[in-house]
mmCIF file of the N, C-alpha and C atoms, coordinates in Angstrom:
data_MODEL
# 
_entry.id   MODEL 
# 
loop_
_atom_site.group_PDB 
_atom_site.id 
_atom_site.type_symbol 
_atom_site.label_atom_id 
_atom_site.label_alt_id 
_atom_site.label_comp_id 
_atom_site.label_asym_id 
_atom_site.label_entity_id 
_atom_site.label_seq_id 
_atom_site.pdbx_PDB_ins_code 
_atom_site.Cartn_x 
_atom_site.Cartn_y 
_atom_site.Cartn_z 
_atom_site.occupancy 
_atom_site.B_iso_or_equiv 
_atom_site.pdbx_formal_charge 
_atom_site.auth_seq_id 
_atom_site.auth_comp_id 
_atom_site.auth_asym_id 
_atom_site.auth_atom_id 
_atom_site.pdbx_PDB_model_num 
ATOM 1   N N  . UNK A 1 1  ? 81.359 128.783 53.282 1.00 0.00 ? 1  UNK A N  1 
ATOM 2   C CA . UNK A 1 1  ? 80.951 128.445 51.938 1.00 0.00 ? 1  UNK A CA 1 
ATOM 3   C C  . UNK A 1 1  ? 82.159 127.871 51.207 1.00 0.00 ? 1  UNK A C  1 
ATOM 4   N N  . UNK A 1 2  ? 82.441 126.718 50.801 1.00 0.00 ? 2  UNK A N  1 
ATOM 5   C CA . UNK A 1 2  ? 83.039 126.074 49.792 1.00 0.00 ? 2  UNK A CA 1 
ATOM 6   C C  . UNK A 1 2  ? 83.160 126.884 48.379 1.00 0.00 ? 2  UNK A C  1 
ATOM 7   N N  . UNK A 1 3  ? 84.246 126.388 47.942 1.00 0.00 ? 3  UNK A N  1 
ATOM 8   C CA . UNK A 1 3  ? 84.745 126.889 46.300 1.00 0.00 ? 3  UNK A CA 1 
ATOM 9   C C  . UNK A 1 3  ? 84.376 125.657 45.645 1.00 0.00 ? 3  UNK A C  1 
ATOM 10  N N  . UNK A 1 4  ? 83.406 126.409 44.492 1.00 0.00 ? 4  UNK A N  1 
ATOM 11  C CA . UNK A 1 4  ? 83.525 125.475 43.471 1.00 0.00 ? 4  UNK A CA 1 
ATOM 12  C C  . UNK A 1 4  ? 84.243 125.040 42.563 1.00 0.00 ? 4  UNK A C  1 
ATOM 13  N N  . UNK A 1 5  ? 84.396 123.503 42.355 1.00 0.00 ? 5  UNK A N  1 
ATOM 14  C CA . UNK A 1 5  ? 85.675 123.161 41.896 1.00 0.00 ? 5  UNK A CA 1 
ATOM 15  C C  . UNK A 1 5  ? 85.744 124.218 40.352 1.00 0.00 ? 5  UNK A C  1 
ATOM 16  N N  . UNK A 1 6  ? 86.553 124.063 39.406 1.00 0.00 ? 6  UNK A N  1 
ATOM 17  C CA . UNK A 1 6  ? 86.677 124.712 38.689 1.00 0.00 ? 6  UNK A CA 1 
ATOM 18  C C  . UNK A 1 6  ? 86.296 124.054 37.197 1.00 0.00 ? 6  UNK A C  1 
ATOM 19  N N  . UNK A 1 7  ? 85.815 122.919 37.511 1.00 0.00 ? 7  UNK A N  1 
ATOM 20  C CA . UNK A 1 7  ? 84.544 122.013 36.180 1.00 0.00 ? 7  UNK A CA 1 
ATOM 21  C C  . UNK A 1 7  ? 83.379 122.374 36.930 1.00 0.00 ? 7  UNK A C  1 
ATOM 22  N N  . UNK A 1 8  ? 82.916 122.464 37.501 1.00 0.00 ? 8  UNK A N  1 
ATOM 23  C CA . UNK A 1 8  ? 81.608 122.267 37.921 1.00 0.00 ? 8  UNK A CA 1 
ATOM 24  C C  . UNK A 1 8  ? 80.634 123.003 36.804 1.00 0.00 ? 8  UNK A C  1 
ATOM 25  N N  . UNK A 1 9  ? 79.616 122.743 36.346 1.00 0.00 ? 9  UNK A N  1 
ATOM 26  C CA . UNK A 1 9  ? 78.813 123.474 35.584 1.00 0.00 ? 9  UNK A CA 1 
ATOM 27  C C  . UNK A 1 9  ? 78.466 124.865 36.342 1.00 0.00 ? 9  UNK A C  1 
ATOM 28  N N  . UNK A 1 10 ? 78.125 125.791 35.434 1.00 0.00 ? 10 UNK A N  1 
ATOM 29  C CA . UNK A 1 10 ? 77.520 126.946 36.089 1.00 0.00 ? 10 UNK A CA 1 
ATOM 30  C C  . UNK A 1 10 ? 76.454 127.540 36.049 1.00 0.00 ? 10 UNK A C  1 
ATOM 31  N N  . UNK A 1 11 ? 75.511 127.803 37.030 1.00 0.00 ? 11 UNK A N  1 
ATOM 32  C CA . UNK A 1 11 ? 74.304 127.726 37.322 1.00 0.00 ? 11 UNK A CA 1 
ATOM 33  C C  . UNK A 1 11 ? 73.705 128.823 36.247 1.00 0.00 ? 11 UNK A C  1 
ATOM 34  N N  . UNK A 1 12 ? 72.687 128.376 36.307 1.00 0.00 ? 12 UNK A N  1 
ATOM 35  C CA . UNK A 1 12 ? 71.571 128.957 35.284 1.00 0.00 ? 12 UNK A CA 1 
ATOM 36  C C  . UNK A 1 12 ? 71.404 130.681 35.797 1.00 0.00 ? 12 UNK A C  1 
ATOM 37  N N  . UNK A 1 13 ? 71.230 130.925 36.637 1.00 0.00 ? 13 UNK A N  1 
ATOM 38  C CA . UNK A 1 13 ? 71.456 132.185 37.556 1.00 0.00 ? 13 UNK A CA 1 
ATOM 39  C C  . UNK A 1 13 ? 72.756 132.967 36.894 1.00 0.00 ? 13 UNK A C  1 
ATOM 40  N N  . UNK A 1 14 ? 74.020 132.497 37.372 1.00 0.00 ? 14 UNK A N  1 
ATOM 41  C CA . UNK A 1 14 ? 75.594 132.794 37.164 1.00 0.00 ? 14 UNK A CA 1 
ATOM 42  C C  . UNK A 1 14 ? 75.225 133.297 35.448 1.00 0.00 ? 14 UNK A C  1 
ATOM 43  N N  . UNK A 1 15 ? 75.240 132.158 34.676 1.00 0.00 ? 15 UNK A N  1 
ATOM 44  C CA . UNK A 1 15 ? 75.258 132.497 33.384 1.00 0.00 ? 15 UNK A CA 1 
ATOM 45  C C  . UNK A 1 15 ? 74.150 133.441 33.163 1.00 0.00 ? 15 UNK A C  1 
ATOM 46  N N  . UNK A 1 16 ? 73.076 133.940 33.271 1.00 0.00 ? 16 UNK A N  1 
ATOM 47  C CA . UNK A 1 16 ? 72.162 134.927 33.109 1.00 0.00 ? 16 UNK A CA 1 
ATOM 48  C C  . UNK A 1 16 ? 72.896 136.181 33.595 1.00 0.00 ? 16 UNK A C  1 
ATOM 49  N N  . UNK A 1 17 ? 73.397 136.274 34.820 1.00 0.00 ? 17 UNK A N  1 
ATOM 50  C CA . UNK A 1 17 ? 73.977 137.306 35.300 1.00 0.00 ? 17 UNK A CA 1 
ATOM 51  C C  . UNK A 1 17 ? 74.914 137.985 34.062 1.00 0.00 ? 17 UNK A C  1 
ATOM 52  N N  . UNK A 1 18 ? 75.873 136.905 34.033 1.00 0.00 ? 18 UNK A N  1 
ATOM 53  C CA . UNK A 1 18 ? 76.929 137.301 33.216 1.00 0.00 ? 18 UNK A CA 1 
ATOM 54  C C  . UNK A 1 18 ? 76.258 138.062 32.081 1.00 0.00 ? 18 UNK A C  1 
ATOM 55  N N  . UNK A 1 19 ? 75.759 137.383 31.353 1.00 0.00 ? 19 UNK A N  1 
ATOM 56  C CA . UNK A 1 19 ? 74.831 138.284 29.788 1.00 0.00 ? 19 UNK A CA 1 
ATOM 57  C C  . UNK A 1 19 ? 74.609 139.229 30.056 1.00 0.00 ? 19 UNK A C  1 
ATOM 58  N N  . UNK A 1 20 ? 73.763 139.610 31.389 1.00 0.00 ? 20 UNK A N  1 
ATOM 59  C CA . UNK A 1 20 ? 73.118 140.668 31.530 1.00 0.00 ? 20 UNK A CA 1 
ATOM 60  C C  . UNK A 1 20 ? 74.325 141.809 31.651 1.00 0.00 ? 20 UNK A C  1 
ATOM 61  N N  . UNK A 1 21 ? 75.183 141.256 32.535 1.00 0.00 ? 21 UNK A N  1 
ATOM 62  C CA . UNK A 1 21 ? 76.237 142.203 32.921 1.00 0.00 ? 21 UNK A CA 1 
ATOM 63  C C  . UNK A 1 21 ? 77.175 142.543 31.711 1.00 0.00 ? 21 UNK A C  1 
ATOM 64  N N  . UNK A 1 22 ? 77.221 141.480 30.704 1.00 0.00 ? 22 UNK A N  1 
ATOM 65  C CA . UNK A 1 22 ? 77.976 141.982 29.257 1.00 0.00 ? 22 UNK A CA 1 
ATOM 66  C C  . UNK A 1 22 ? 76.947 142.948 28.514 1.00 0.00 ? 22 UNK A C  1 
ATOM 67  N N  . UNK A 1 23 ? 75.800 142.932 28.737 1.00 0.00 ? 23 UNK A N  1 
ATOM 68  C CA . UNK A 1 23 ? 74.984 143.771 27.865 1.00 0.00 ? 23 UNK A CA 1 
ATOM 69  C C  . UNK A 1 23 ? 74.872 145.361 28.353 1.00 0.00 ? 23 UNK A C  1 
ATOM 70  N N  . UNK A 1 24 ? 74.984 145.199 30.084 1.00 0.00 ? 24 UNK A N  1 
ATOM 71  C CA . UNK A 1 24 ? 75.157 146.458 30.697 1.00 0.00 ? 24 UNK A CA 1 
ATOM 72  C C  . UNK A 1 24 ? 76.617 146.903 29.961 1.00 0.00 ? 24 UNK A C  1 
ATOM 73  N N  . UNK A 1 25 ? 77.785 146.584 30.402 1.00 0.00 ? 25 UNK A N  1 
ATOM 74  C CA . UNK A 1 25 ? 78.959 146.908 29.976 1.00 0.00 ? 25 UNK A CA 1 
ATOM 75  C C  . UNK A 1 25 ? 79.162 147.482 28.375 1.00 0.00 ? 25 UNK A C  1 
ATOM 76  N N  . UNK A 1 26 ? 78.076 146.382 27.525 1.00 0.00 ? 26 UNK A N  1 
ATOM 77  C CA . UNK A 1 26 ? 78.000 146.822 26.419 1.00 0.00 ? 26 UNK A CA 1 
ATOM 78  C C  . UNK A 1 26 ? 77.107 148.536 26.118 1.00 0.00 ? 26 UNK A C  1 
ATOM 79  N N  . UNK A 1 27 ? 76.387 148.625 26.637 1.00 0.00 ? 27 UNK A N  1 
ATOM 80  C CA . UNK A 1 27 ? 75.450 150.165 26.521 1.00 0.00 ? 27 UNK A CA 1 
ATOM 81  C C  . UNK A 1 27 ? 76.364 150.960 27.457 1.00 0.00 ? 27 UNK A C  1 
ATOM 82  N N  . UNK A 1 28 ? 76.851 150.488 28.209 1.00 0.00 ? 28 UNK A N  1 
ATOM 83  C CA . UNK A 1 28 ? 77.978 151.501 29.226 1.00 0.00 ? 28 UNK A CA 1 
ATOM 84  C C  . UNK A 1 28 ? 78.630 152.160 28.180 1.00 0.00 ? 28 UNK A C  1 
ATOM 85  N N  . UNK A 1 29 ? 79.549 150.706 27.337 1.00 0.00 ? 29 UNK A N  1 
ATOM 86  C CA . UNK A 1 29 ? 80.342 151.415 26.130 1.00 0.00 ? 29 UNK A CA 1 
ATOM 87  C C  . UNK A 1 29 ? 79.936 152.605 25.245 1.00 0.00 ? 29 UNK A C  1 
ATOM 88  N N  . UNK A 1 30 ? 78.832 151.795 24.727 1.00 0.00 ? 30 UNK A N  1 
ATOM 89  C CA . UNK A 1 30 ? 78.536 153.128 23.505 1.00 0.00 ? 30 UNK A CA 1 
ATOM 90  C C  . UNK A 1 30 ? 77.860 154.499 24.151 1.00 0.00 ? 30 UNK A C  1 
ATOM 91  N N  . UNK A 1 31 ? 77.702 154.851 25.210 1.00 0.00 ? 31 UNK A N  1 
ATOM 92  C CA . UNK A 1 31 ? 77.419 156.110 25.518 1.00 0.00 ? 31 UNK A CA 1 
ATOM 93  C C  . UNK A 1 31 ? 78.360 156.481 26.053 1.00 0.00 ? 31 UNK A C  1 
ATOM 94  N N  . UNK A 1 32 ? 79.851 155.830 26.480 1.00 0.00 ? 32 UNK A N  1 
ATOM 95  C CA . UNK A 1 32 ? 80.691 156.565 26.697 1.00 0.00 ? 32 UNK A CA 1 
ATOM 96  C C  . UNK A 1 32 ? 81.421 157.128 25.436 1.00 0.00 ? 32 UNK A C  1 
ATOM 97  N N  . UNK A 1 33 ? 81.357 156.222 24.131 1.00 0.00 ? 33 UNK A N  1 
ATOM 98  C CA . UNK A 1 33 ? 82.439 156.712 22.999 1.00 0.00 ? 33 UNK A CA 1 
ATOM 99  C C  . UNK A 1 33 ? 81.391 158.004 22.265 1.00 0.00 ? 33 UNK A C  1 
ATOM 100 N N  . UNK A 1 34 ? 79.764 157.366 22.102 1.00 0.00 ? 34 UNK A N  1 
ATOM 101 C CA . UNK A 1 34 ? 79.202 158.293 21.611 1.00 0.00 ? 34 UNK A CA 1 
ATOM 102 C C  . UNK A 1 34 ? 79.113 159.436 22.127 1.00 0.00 ? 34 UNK A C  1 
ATOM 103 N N  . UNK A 1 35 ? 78.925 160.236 23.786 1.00 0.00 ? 35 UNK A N  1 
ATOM 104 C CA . UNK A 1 35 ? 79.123 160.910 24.179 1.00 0.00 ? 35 UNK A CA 1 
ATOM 105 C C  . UNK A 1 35 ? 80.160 162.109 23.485 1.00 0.00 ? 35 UNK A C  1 
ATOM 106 N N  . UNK A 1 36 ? 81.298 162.161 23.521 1.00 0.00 ? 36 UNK A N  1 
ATOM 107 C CA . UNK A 1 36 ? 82.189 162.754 22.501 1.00 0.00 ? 36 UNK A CA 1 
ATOM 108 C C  . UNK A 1 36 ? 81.739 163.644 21.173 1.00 0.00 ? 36 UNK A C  1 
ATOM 109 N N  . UNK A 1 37 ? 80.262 163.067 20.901 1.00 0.00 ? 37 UNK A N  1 
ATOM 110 C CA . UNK A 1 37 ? 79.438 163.750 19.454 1.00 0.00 ? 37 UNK A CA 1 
ATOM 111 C C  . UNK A 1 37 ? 78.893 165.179 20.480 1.00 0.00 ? 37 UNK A C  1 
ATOM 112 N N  . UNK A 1 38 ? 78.576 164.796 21.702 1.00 0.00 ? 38 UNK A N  1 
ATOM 113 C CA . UNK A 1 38 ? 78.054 166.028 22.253 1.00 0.00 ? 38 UNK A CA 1 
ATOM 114 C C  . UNK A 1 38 ? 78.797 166.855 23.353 1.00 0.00 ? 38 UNK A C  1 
ATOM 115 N N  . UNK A 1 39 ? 79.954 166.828 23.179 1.00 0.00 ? 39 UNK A N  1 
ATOM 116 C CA . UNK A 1 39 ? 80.828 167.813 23.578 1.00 0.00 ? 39 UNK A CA 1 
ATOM 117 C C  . UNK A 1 39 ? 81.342 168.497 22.153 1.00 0.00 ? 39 UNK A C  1 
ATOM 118 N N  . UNK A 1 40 ? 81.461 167.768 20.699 1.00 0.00 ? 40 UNK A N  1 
ATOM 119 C CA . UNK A 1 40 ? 81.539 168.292 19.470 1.00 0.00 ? 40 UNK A CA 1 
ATOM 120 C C  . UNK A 1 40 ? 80.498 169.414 19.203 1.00 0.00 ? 40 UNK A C  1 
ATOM 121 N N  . UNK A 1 41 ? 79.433 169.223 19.888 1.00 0.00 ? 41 UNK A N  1 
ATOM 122 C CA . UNK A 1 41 ? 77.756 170.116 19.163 1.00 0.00 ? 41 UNK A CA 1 
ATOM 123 C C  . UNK A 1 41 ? 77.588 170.717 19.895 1.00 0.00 ? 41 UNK A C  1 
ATOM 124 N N  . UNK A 1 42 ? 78.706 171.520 21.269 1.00 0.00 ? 42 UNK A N  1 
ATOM 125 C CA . UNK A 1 42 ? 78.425 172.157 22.300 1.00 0.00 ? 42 UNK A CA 1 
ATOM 126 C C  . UNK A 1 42 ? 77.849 171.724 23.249 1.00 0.00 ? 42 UNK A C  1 
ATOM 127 N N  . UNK A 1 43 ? 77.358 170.839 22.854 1.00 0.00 ? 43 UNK A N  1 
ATOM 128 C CA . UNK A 1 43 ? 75.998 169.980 23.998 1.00 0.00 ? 43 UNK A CA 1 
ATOM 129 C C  . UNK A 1 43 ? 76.858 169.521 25.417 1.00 0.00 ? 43 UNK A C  1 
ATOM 130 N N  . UNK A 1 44 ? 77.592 170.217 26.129 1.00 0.00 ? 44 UNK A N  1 
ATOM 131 C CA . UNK A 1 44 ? 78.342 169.817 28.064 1.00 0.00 ? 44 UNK A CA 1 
ATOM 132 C C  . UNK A 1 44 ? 77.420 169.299 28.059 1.00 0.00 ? 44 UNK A C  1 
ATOM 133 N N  . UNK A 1 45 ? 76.561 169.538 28.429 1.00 0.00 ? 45 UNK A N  1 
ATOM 134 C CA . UNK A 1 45 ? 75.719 168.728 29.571 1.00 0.00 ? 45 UNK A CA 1 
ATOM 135 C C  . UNK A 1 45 ? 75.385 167.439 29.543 1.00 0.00 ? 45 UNK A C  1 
ATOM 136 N N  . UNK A 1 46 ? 74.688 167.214 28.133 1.00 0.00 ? 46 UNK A N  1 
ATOM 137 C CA . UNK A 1 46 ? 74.636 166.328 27.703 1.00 0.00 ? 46 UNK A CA 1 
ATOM 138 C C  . UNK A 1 46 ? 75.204 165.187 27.589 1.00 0.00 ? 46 UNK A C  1 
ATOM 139 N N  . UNK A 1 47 ? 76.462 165.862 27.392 1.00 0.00 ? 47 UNK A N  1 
ATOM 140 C CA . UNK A 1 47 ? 78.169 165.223 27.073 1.00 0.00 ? 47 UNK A CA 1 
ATOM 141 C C  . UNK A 1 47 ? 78.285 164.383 29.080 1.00 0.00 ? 47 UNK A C  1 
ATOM 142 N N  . UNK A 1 48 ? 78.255 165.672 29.461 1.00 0.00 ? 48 UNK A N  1 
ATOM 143 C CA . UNK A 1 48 ? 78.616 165.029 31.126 1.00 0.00 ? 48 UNK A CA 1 
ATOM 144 C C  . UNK A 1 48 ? 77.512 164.081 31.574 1.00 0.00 ? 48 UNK A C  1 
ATOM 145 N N  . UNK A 1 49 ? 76.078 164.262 31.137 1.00 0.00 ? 49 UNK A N  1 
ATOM 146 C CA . UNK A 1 49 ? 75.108 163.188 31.589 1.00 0.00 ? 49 UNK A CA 1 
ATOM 147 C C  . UNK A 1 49 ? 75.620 161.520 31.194 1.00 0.00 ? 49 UNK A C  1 
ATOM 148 N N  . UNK A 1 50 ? 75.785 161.624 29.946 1.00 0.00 ? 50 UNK A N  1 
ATOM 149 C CA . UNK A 1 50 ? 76.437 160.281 28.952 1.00 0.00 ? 50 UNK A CA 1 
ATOM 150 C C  . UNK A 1 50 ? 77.346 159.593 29.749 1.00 0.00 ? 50 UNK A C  1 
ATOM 151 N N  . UNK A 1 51 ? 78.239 160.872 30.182 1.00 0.00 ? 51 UNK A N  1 
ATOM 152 C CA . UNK A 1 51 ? 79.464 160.383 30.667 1.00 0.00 ? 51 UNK A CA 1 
ATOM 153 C C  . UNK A 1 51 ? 79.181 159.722 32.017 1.00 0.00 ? 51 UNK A C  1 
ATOM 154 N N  . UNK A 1 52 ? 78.290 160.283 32.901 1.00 0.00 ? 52 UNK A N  1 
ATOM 155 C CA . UNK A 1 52 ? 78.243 159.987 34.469 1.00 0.00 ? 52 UNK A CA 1 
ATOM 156 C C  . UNK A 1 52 ? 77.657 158.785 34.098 1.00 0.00 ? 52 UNK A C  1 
ATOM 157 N N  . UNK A 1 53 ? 76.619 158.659 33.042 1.00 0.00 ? 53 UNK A N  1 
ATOM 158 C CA . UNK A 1 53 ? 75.613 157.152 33.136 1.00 0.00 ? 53 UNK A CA 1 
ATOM 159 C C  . UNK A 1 53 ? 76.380 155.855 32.235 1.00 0.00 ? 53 UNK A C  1 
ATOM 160 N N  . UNK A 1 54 ? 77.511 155.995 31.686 1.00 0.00 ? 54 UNK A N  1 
ATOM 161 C CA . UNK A 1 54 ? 78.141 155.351 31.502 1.00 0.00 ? 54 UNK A CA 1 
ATOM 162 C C  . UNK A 1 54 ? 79.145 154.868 32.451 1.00 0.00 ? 54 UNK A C  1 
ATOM 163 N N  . UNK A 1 55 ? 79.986 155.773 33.434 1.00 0.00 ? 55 UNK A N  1 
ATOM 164 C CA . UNK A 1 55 ? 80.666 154.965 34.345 1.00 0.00 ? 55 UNK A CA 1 
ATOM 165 C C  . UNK A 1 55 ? 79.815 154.223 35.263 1.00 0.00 ? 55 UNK A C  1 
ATOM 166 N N  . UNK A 1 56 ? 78.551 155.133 35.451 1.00 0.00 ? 56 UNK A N  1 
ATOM 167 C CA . UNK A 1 56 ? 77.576 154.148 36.659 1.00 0.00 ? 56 UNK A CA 1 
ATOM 168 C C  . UNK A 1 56 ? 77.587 153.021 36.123 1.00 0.00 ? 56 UNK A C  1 
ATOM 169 N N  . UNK A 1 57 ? 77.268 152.500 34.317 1.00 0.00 ? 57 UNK A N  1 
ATOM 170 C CA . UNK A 1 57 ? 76.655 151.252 34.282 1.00 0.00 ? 57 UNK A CA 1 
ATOM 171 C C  . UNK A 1 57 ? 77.827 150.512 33.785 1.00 0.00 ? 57 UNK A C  1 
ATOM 172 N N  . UNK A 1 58 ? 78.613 150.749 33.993 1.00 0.00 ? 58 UNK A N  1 
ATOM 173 C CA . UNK A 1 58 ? 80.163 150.321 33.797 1.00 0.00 ? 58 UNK A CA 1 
ATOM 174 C C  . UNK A 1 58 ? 80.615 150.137 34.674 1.00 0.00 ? 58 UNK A C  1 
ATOM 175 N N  . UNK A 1 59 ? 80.261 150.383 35.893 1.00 0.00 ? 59 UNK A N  1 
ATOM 176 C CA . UNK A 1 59 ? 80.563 149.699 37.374 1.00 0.00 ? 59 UNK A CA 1 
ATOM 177 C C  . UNK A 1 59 ? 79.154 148.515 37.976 1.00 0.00 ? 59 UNK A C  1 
ATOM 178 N N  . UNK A 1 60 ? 78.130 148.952 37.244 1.00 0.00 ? 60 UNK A N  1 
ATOM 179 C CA . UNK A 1 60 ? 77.543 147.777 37.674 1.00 0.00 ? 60 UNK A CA 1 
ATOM 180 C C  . UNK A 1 60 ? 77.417 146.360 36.645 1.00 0.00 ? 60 UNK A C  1 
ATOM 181 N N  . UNK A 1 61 ? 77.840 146.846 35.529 1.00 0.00 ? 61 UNK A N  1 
ATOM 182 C CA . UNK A 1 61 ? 78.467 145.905 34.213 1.00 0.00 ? 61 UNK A CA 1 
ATOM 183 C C  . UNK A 1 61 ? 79.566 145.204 35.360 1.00 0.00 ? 61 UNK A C  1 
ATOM 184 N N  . UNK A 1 62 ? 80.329 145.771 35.051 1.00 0.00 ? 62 UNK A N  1 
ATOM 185 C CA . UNK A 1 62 ? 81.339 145.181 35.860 1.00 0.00 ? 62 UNK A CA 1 
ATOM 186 C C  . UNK A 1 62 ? 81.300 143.867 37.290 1.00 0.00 ? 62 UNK A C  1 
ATOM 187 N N  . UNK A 1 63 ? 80.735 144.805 37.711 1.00 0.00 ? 63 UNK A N  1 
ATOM 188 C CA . UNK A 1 63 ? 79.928 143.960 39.096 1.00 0.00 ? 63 UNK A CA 1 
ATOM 189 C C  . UNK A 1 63 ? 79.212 142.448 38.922 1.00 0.00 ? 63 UNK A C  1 
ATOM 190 N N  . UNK A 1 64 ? 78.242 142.448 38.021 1.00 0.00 ? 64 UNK A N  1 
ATOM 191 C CA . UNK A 1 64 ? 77.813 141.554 37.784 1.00 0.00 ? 64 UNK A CA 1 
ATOM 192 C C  . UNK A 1 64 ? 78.359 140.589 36.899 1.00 0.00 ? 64 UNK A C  1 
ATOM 193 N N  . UNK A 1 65 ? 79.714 140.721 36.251 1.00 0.00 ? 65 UNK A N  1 
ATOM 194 C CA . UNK A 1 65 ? 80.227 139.850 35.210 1.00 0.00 ? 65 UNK A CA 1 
ATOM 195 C C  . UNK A 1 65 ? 81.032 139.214 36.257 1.00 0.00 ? 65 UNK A C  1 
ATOM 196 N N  . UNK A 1 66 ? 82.418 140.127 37.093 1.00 0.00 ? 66 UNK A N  1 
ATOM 197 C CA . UNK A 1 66 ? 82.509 139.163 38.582 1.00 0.00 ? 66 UNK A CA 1 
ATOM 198 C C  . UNK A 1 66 ? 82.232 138.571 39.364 1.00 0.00 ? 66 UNK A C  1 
ATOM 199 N N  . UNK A 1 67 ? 80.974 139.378 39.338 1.00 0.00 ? 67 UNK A N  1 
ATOM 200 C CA . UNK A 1 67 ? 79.957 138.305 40.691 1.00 0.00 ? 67 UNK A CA 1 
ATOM 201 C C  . UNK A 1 67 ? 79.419 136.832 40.220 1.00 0.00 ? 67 UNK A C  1 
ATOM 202 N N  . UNK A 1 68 ? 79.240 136.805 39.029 1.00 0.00 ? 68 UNK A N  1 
ATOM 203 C CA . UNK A 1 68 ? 78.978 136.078 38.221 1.00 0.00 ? 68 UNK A CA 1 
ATOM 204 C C  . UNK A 1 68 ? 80.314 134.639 38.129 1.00 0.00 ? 68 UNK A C  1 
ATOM 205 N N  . UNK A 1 69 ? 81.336 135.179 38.148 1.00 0.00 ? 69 UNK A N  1 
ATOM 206 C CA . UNK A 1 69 ? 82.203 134.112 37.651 1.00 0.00 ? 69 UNK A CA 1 
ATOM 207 C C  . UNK A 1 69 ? 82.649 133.437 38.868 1.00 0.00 ? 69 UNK A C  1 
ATOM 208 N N  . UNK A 1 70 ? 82.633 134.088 40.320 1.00 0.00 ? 70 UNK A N  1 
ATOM 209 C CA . UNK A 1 70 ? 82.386 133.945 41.544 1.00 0.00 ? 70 UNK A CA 1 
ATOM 210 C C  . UNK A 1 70 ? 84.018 134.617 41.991 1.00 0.00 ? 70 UNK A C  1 
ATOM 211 N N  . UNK A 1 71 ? 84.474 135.418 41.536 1.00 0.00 ? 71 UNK A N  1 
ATOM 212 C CA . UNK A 1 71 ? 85.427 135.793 41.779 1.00 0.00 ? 71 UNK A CA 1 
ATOM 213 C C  . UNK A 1 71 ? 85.760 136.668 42.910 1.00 0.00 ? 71 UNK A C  1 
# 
């Protein structure tokens, strides 16, 4: 498979990915900072659920903003 030069337009696919993957990254965020309210209210569990489903979608945020740029 060839590299695309580095003008080439980027496919309708690529750029969808990317959004999607900034929007994952984005909800990744706020349940990781909000999380923090429920280790304040006693709420562990809660606190640790936030926390686990934020790194998950913060690795697949991630994933798809790279995969995306073709890196």
């Amino acid at each position: 498979m060839t590299d695309p030069t580095p003008d080439a337009p980027v496919s309708r696919n690529a750029r969808r990915e990317r959004l999607v993957g900034l929007l994952v990254l984005g909800v990744a965020a706020v349940l990781l900072v909000s999380s923090v309210s429920w280790f304040a209210s006693d709420s562990t569990g809660v606190g640790i659920g936030q926390l686990v489903l934020g790194l998950a979608l913060a690795g697949v945020g991630g994933f798809l903003v790279r995969r995306s740029s073709g890196a």
